[in-house]
PyMOL CGO cylinders between C-alpha atoms (Angstrom):
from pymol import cmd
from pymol.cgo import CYLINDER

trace = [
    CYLINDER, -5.58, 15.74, -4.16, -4.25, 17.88, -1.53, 0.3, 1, 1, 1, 1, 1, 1,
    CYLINDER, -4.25, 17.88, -1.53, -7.53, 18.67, 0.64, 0.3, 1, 1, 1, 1, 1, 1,
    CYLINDER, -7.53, 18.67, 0.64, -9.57, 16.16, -0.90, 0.3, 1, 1, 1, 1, 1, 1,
    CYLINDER, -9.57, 16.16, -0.90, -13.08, 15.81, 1.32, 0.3, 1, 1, 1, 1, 1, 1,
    CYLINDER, -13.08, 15.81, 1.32, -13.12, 11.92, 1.74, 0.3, 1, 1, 1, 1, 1, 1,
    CYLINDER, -13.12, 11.92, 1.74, -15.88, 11.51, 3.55, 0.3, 1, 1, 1, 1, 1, 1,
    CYLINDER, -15.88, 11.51, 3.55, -16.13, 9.63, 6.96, 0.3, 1, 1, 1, 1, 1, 1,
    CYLINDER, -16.13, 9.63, 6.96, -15.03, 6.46, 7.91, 0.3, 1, 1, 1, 1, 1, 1,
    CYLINDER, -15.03, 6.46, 7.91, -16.66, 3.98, 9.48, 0.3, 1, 1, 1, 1, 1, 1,
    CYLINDER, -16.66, 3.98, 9.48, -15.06, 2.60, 12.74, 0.3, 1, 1, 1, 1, 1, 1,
    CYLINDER, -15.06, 2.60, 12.74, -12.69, 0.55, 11.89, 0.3, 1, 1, 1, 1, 1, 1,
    CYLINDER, -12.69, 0.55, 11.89, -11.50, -2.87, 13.94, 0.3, 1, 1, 1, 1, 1, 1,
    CYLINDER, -11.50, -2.87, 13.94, -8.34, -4.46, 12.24, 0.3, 1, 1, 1, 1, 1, 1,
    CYLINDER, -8.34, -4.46, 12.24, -8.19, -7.44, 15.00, 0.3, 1, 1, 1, 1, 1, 1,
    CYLINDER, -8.19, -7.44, 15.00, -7.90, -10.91, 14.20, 0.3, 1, 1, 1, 1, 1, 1,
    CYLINDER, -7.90, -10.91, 14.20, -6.88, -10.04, 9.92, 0.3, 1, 1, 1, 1, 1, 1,
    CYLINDER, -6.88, -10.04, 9.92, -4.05, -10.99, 8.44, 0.3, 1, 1, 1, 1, 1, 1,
    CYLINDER, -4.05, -10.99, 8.44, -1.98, -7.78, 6.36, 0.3, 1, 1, 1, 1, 1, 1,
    CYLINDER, -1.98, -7.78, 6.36, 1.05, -8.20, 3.82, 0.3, 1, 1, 1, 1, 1, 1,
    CYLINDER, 1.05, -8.20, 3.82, 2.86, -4.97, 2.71, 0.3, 1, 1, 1, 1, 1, 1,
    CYLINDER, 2.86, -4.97, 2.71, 5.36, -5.04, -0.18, 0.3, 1, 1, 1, 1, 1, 1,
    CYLINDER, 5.36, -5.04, -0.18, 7.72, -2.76, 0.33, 0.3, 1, 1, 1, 1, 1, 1,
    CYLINDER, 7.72, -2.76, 0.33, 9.77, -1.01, -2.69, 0.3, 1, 1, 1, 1, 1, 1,
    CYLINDER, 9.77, -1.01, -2.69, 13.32, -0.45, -1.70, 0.3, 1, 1, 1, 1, 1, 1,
    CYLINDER, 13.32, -0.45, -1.70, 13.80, 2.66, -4.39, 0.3, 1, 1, 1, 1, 1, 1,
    CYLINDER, 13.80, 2.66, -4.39, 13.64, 5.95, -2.94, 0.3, 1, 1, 1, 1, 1, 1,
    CYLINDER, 13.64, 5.95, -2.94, 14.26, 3.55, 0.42, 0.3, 1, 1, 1, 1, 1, 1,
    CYLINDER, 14.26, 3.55, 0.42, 14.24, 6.75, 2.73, 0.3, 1, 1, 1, 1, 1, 1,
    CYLINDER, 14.24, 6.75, 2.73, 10.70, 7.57, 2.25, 0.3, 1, 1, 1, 1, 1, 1,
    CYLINDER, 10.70, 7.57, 2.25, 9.80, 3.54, 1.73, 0.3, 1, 1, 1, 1, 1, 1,
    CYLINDER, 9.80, 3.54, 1.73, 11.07, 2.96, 5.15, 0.3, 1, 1, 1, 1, 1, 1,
    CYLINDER, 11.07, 2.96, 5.15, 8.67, 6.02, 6.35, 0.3, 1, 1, 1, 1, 1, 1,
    CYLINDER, 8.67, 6.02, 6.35, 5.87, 4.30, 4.45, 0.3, 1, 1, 1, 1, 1, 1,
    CYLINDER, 5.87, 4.30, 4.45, 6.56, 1.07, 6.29, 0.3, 1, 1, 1, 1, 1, 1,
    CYLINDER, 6.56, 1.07, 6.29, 6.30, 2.79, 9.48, 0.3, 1, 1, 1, 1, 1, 1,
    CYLINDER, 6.30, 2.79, 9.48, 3.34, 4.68, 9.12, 0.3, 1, 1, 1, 1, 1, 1,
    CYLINDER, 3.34, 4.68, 9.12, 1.20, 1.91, 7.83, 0.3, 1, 1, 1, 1, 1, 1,
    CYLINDER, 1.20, 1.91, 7.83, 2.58, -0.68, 10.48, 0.3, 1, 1, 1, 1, 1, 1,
    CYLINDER, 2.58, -0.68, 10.48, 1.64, 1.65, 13.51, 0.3, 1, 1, 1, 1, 1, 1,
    CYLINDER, 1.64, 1.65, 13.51, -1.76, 2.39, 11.99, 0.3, 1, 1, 1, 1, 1, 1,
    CYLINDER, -1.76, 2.39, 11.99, -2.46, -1.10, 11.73, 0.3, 1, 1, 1, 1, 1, 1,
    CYLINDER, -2.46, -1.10, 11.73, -1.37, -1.94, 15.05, 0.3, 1, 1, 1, 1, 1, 1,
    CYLINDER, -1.37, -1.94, 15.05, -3.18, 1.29, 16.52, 0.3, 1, 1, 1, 1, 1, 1,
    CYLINDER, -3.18, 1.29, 16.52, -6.38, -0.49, 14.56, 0.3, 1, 1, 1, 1, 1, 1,
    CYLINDER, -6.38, -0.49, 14.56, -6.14, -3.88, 16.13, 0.3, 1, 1, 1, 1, 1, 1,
    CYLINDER, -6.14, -3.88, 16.13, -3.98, -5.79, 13.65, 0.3, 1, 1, 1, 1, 1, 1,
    CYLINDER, -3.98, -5.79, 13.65, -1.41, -8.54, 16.35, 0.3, 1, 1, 1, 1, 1, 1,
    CYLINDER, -1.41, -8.54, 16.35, 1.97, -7.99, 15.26, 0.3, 1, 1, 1, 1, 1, 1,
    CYLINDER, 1.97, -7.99, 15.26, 2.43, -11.07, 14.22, 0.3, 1, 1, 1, 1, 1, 1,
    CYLINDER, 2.43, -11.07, 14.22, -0.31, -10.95, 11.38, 0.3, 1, 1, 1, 1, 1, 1,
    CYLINDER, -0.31, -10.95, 11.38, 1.31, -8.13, 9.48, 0.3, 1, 1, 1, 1, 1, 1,
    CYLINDER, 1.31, -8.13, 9.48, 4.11, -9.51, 7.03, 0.3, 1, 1, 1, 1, 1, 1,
    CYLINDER, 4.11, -9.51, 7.03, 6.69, -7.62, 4.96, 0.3, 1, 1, 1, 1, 1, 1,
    CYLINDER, 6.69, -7.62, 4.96, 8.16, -8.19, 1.62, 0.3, 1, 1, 1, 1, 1, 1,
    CYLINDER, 8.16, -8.19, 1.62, 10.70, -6.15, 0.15, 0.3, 1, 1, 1, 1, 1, 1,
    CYLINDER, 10.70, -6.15, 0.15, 11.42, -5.80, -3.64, 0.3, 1, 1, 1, 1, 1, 1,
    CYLINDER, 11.42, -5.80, -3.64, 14.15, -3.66, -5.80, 0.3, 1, 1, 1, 1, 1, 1,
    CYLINDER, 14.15, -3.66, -5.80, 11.07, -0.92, -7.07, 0.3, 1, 1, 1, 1, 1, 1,
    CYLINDER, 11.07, -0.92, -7.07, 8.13, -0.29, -7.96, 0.3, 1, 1, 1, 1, 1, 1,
    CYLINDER, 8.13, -0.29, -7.96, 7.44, -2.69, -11.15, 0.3, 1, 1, 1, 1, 1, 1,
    CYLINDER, 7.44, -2.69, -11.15, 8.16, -5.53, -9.05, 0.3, 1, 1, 1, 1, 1, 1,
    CYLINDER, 8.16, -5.53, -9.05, 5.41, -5.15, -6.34, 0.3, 1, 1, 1, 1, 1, 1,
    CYLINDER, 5.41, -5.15, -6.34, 2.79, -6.38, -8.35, 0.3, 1, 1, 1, 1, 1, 1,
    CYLINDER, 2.79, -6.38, -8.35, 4.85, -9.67, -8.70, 0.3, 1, 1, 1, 1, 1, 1,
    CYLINDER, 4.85, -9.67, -8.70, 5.02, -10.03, -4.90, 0.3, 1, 1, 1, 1, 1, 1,
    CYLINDER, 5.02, -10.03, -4.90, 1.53, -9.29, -4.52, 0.3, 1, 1, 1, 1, 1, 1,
    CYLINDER, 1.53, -9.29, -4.52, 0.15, -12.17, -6.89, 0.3, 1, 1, 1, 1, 1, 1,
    CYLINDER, 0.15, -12.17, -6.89, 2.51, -14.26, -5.07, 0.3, 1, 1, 1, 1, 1, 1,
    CYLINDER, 2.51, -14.26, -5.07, 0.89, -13.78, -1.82, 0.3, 1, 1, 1, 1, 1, 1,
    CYLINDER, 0.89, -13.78, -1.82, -2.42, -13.54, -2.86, 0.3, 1, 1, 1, 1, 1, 1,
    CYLINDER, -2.42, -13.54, -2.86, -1.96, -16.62, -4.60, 0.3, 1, 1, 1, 1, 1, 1,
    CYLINDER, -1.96, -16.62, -4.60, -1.03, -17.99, -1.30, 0.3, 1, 1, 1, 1, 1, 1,
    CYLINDER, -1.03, -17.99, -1.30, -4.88, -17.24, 0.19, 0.3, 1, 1, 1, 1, 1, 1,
    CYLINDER, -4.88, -17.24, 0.19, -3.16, -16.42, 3.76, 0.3, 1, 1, 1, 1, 1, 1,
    CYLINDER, -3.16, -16.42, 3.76, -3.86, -12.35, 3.64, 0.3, 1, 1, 1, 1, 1, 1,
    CYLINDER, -3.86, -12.35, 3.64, -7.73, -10.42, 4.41, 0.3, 1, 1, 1, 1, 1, 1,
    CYLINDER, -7.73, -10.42, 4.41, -5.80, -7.58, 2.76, 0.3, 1, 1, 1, 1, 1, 1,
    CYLINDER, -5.80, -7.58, 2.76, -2.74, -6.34, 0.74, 0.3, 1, 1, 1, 1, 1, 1,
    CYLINDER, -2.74, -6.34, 0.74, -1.00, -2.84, 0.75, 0.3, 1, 1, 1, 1, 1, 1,
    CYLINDER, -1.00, -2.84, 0.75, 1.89, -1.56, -1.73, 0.3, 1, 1, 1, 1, 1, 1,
    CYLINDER, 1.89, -1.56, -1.73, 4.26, 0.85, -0.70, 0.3, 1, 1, 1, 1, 1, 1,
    CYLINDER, 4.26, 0.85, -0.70, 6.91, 2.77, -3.07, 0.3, 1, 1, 1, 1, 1, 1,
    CYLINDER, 6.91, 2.77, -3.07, 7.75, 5.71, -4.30, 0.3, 1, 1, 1, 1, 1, 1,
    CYLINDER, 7.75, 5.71, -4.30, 8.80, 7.04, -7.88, 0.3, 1, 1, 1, 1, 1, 1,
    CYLINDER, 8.80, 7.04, -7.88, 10.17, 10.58, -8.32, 0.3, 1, 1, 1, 1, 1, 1,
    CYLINDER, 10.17, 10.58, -8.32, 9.61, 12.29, -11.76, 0.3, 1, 1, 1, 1, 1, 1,
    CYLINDER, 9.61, 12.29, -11.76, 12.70, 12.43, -13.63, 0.3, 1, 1, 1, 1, 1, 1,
    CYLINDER, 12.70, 12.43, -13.63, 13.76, 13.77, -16.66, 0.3, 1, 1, 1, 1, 1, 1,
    CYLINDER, 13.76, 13.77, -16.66, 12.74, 10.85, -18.68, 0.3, 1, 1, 1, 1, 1, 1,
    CYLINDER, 12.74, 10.85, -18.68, 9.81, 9.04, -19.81, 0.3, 1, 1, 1, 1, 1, 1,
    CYLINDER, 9.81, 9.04, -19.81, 10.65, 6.46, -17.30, 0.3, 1, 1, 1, 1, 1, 1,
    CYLINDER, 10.65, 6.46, -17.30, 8.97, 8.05, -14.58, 0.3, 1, 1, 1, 1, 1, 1,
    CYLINDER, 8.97, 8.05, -14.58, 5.40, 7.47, -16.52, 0.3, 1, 1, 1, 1, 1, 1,
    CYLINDER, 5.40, 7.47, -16.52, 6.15, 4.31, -17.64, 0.3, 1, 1, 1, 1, 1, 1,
    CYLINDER, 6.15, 4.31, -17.64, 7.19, 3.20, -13.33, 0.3, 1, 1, 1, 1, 1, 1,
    CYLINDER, 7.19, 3.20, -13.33, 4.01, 5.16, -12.22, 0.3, 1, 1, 1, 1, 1, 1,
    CYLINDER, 4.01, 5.16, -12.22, 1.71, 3.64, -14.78, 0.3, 1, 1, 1, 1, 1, 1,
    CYLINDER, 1.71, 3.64, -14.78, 2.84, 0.32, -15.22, 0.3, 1, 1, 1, 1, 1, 1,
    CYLINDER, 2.84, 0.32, -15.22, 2.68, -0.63, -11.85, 0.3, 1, 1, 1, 1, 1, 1,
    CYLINDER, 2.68, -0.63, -11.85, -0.90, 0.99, -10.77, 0.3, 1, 1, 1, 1, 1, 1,
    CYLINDER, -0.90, 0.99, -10.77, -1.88, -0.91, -13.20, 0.3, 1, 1, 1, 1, 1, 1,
    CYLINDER, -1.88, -0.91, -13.20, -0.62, -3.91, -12.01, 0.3, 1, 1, 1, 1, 1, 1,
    CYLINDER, -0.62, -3.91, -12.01, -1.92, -3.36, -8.56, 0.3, 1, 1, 1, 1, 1, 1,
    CYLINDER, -1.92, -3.36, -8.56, -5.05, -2.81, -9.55, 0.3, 1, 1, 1, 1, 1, 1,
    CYLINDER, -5.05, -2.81, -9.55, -5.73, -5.87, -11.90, 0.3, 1, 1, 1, 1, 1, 1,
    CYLINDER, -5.73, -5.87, -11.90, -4.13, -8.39, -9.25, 0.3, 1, 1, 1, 1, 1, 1,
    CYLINDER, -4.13, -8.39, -9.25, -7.00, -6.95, -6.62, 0.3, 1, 1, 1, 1, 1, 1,
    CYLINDER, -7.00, -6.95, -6.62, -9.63, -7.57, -9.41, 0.3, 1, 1, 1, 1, 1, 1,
    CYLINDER, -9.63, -7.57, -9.41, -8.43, -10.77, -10.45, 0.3, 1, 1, 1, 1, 1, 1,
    CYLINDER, -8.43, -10.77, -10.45, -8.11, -12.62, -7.17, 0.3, 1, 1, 1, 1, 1, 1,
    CYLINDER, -8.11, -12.62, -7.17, -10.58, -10.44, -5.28, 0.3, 1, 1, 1, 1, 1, 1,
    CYLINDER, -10.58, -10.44, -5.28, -8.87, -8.90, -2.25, 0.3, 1, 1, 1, 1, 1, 1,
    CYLINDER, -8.87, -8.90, -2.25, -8.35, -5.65, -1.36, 0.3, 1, 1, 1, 1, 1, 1,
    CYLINDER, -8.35, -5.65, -1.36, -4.84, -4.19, -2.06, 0.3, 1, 1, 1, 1, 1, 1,
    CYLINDER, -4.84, -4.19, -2.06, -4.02, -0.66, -0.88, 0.3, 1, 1, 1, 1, 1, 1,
    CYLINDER, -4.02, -0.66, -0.88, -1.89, 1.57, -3.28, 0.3, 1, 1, 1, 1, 1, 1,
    CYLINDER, -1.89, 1.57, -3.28, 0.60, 3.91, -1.19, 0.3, 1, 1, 1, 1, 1, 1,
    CYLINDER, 0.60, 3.91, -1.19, 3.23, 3.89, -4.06, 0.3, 1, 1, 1, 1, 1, 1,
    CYLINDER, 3.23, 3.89, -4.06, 3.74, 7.72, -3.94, 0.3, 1, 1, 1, 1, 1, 1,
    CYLINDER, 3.74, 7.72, -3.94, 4.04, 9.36, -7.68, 0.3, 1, 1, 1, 1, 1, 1,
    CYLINDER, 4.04, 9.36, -7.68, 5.50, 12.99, -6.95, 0.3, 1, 1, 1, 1, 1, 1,
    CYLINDER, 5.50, 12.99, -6.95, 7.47, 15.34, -8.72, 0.3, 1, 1, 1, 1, 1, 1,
    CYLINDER, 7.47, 15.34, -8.72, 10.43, 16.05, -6.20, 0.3, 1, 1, 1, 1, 1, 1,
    CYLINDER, 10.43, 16.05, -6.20, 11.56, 14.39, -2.76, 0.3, 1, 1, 1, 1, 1, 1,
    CYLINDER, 11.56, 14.39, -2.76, 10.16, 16.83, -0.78, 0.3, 1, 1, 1, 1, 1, 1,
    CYLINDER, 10.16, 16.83, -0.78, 6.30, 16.03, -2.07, 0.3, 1, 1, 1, 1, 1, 1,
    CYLINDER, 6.30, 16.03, -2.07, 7.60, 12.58, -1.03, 0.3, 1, 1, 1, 1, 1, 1,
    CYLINDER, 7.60, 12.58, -1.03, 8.92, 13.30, 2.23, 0.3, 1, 1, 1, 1, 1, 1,
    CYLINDER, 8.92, 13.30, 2.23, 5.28, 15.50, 2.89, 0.3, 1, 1, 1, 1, 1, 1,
    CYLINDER, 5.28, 15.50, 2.89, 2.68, 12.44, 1.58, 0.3, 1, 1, 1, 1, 1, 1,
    CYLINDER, 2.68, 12.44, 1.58, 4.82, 9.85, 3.65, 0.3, 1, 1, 1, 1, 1, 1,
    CYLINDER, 4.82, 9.85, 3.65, 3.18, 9.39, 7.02, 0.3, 1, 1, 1, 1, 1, 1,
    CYLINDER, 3.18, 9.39, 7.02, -0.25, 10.15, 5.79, 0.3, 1, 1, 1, 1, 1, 1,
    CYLINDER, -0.25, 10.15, 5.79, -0.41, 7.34, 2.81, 0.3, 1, 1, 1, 1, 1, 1,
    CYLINDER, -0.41, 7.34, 2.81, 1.00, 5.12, 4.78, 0.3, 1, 1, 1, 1, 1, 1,
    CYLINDER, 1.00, 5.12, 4.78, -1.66, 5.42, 8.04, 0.3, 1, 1, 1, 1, 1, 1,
    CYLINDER, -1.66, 5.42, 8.04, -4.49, 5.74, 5.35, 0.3, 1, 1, 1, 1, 1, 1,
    CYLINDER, -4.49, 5.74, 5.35, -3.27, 2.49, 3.32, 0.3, 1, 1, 1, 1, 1, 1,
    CYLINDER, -3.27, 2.49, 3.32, -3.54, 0.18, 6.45, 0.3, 1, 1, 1, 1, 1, 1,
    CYLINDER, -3.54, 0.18, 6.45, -6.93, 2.00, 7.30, 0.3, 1, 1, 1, 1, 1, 1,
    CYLINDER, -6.93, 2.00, 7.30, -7.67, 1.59, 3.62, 0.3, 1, 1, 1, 1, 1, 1,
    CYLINDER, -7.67, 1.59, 3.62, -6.42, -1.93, 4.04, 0.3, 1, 1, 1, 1, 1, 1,
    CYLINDER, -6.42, -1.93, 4.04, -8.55, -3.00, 6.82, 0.3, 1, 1, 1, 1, 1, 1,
    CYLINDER, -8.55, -3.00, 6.82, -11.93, -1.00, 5.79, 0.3, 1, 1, 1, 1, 1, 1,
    CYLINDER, -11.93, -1.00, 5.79, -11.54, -3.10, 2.63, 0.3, 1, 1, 1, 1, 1, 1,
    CYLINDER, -11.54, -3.10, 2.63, -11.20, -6.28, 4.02, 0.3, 1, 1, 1, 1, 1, 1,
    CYLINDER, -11.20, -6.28, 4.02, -14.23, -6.07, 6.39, 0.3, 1, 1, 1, 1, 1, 1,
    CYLINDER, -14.23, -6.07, 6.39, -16.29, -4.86, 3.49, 0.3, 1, 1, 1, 1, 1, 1,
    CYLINDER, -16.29, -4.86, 3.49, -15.59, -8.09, 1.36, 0.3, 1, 1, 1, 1, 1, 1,
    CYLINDER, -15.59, -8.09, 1.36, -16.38, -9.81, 4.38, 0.3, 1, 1, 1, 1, 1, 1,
    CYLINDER, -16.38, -9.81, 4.38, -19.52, -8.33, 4.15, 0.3, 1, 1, 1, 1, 1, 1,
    CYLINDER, -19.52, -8.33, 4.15, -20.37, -8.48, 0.76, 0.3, 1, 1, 1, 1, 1, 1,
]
cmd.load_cgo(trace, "trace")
């Protein structure tokens, strides 16, 4: 969705909400980028050091376990997964990508707080390398839009 028009964002304050990322060590190079991005975004949007927490996990099917975990724990406004999968030559790729969208998706619906999904799904490294900064400042600004909304709502 290269080019995508998403609209505009309302102003965004991330101060006084508590963030957990899960972090997928696979394809660590451009999960460490991911980290990065999001963390200075979120710090550039208010969030105190101290209230953004990292977990790290082996890949990308075991995010969605660290999620519950924390949201089960009621101590995060707002969730954000970060990984990467790289198509290979096997159905394994689809099976990664799929499974654990999926996963992401029903934990935020079941327990009812936001969780952003950076885990890149790209056909080579380089796509990676090219999405890395920008999915990782738009999950935290993803992150923090969502949380003030429920707050809202």
């Amino acid at each position: 969705m290269q080019d995508a028009e998403q609209g505009s964002a309302p102003e965004l304050d991330g101060q006084g909400l508590r963030i957990a990322m899960v972090q997928a060590r696979f394809n660590e190079g451009v999960t460490d980028a991911l980290v990065a991005a999001c963390r200075d975004e979120l710090l550039a949007l208010g969030v105190d050091t101290e209230d953004i927490d990292l977990v790290r996990v082996p890949g990308a099917l075991e995010v969605p376990l660290a999620l519950q975990a924390l949201a089960e724990s009621e101590s995060y406004d707002a969730l954000i997964a970060l990984g990467c999968v790289i198509r290979g030559e096997t159905y394994h790729f689809e099976l990664v990508a799929n499974e654990s969208a999926a996963g992401v998706a029903r934990l935020a619906l079941d327990y009812q707080i936001p969780i952003a999904n950076a885990i890149l799904t790209t056909e080579d490294t380089a796509q990676a390398v090219a999405r890395q900064t920008d999915k990782g400042r738009d999950a935290a600004r993803v992150a923090v839009e969502m949380a003030r909304l429920l707050e809202d709502l």
